[in-house]
C-alpha positions in Angstrom: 104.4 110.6 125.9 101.5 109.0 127.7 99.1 107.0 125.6 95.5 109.1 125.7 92.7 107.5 127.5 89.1 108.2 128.2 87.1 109.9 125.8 87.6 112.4 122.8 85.5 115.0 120.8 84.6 114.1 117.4 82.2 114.6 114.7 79.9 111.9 113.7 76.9 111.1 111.9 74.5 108.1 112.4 72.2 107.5 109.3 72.3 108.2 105.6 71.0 111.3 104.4 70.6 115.0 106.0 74.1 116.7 105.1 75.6 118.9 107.2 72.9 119.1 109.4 73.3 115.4 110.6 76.7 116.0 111.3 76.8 116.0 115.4 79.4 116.7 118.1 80.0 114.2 120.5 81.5 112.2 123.5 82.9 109.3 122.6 85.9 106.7 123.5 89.7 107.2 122.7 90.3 104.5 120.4 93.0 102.1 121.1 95.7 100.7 118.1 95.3 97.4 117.7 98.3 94.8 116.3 99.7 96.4 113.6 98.2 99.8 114.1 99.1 103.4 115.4 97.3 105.9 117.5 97.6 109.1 116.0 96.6 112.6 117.6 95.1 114.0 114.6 96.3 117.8 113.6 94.4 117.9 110.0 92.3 116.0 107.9 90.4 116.1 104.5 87.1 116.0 103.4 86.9 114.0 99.6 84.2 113.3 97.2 83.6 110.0 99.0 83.1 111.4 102.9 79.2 113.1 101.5 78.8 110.4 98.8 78.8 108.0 101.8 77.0 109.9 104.0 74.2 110.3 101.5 74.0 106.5 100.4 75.5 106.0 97.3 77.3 102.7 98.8 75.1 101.8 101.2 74.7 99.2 102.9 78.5 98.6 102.4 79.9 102.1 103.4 79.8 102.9 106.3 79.9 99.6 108.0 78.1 100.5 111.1 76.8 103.7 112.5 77.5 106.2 113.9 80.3 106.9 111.8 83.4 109.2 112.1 84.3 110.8 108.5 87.7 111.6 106.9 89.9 109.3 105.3 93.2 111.2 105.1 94.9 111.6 108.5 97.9 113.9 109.9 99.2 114.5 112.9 101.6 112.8 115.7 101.7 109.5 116.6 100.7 109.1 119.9 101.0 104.9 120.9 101.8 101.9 118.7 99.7 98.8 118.7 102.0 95.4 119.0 104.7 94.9 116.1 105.2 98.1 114.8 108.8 99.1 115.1 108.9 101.5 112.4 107.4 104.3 114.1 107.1 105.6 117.7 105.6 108.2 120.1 106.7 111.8 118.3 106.6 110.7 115.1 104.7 113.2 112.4 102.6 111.5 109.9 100.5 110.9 107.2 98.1 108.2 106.7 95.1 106.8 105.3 92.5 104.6 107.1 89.9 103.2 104.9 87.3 102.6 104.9 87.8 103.1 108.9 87.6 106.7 108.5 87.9 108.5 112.1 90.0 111.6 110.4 86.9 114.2 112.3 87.9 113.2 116.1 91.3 114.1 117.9 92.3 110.5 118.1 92.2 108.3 115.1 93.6 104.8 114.1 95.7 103.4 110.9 97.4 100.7 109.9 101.4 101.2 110.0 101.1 100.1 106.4 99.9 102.7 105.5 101.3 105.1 107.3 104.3 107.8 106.4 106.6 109.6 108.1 105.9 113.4 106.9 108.8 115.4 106.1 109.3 119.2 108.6 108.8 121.0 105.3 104.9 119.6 104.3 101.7 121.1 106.9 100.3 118.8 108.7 97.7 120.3 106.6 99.1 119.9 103.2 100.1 116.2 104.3 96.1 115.7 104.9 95.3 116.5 101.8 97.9 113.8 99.7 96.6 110.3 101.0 92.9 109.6 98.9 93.4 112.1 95.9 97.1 111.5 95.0 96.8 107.6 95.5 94.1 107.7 92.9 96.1 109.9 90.9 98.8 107.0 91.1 96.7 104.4 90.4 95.2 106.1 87.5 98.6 106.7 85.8 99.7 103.0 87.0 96.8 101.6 85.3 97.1 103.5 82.2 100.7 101.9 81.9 102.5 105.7 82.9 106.4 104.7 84.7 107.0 107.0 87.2 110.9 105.9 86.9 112.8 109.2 85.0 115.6 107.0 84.2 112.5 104.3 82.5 111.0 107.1 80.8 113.8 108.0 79.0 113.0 104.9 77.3 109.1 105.4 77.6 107.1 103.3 76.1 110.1 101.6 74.8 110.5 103.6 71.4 113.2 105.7 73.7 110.6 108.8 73.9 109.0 110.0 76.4 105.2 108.9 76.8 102.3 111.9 76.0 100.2 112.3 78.9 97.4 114.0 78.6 95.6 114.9 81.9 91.5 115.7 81.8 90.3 118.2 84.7 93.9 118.8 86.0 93.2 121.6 88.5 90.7 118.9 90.4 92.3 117.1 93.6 93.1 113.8 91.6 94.3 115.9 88.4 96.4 118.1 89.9 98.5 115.5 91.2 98.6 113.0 88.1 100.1 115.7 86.4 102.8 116.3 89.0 103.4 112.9 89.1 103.2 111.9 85.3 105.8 115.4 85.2 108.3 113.8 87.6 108.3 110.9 85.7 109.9 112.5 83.1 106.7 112.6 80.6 104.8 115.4 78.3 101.6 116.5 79.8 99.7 118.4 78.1 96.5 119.6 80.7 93.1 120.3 80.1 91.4 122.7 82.9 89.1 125.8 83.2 90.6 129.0 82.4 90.9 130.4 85.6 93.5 127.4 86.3 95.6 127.4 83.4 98.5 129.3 85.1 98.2 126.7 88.4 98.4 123.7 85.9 101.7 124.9 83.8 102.9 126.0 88.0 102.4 122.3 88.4 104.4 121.1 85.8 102.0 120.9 82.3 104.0 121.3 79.3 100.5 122.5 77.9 97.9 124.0 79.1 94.4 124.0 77.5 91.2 126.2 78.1 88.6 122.7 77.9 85.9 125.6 77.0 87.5 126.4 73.8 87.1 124.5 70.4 91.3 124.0 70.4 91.3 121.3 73.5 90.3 118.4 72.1 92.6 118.5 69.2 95.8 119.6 70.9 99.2 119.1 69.4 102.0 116.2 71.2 105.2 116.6 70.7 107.1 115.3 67.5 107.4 112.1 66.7 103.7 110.9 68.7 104.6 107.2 69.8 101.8 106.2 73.3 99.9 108.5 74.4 98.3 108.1 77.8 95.2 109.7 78.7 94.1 110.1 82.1 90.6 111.5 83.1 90.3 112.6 86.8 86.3 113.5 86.2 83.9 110.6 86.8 82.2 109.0 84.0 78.2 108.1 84.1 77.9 104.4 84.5 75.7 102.7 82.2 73.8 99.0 83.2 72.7 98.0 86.7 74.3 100.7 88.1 73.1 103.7 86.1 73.5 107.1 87.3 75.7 106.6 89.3 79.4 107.7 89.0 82.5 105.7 88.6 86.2 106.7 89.4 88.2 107.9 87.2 89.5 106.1 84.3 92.8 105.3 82.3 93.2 104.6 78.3 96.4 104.3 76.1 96.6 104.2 72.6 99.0 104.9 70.0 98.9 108.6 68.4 99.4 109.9 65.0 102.8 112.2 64.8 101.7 115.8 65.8 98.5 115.5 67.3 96.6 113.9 70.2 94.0 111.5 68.9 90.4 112.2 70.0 89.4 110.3 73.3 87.2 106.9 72.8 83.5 108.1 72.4 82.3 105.8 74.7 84.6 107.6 77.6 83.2 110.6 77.7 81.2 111.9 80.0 
C-alpha cells in the first residue's frame, strides 16, 4: 500500500469560541508518522466532552497548542505507513488509537503513537472501536484509582475479605459510566447502577446487578449484597470545583470506604455535585 502524500480534507477550527459555526473545511498537508508513530487512514472518530470544552476555552492557553487545530481524539481506521521502529504493526493493519492531546481524528489522515495504538478485532466497527479510546480509558482509571481489580481470579478475593468488592456506578448510561460498569462487571464485582429511567434496561444489558431510577427517593440508599465489606463508588458526572478554579468542572472522581452489612453508605457530602 503506497504511503499518502499531498494534501487531505479535514475539519479545523482556528480560535476559541464560535461552535459549530467556526468549524471550517479545508486543504491541508497529509501528515507524516514520525519515529515511533503510525499513519492511519481514518474510517471513524468521536467527538467527547473535551473536543467543544477546548474549542470554547476552558483550557486555554494550554489546549489546543497551536491553531488551527484538527479535533477528535479517538481514532479508527487502517494503518497506512509506519514511522521508524515500529514493528508491531504494518500497512493493512485495523486499529484503534488515541492521540492526545494531538487530536487530528476530523481529517482522513491522522497520526498516533504505536503506544497507544491497538490492533481492532473483525468483530468491533471501526465505528464502535472510535468510540472506546477517551471514555473507556477514564472509565479504567476511575475504577483503577478507586482501588477496583479488574483480575476475576483477584476478585474472588476482593478487597481481601474473599468477597467480591460493591461497586456502585453514578450516571452509568453516560459514555464513561457505561463502561466502568462493564468493566467493574468483568472483573467479577457487584454493581449496583444509578441512571435515568429511560436507561435502566441498557444498564442491567450491560452488566448491573442493580439498577436504580436516580430520580426516585430509593437511589441513594440502595441495598449491597450480604455481608457489605469495601464498597467502591465511582461517579462518571463531573463535580463543581471549588477555589481558584471555580465553576469549572473536574473529571470524574473515585472514593472507597467500608459499608455497613446490607446497605450502601451515603456518598461523602462534599462529592456531590
Amino acid at each position: 500500500m503506497a504511503a499518502p502524500s499531498g494534501t487531505m480534507r479535514a475539519v479545523q477550527y482556528d480560535r476559541y469560541g464560535g461552535g459549530a459555526q467556526r468549524l471550517k473545511h479545508a486543504e491541508v498537508p497529509v501528515p507524516s508518522p514520525s519515529k515511533g508513530e503510525v499513519l492511519i487512514r481514518m474510517e471513524a472518530t468521536s467527538i467527547n466532552r473535551v473536543d467543544w470544552k477546548f474549542q470554547k476555552g476552558v483550557a486555554r492557553p494550554v489546549m489546543p497548542r497551536k491553531f488551527p487545530f484538527i479535533s477528535g481524539f479517538d481514532l479508527a481506521g487502517e494503518v497506512v505507513e509506519v514511522g521508524a521502529g515500529v514493528c508491531e504493526f504494518k500497512p493493512g493493519d485495523k486499529v484503534i488509537a488515541i492521540n492526545f492531546p494531538g487530536g487530528g481524528g476530523l481529517a482522513e489522515y491522522a497520526v498516533a503513537s504505536a503506544s497507544l495504538t491497538a490492533l481492532r478485532p473483525p468483530e468491533v466497527s471501526a465505528a464502535q472501536g472510535a468510540c472506546l479510546p477517551v471514555a473507556a480509558v477514564t472509565a479504567l482509571r476511575a475504577l483503577q484509582t478507586a482501588g477496583v481489580s479488574l483480575d476475576p481470579d483477584a476478585a474472588r478475593g476482593g478487597d481481601g475479605t474473599g468477597r467480591r468488592m460493591n461497586v456502585l456506578v453514578t450516571g452509568a448510561s453516560g459514555g464513561v459510566g457505561h463502561f466502568a460498569v462493564q468493566l467493574a462487571r468483568l472483573g467479577g464485582h457487584n454493581v449496583t447502577a444509578t441512571c435515568g429511567a429511560r436507561n435502566l434496561g441498557l444498564v442491567r444489558e450491560l452488566g448491573a446487578d442493580e439498577a436504580l431510577d436516580y430520580g426516585t427517593p430509593r437511589a441513594p440508599r440502595c441495598e449491597a449484597p450480604p455481608g457489605g465489606g469495601t464498597t467502591r463508588w465511582c461517579t462518571a458526572r463531573r463535580r463543581r470545583s471549588r477555589g481558584p478554579c471555580s465553576g469549572r468542572r473536574s473529571p470524574p472522581r473515585a472514593w472507597s470506604w467500608t459499608s455497613r452489612p446490607g446497605s450502601w453508605p451515603a456518598p461523602p457530602r462534599s462529592s456531590r455535585s
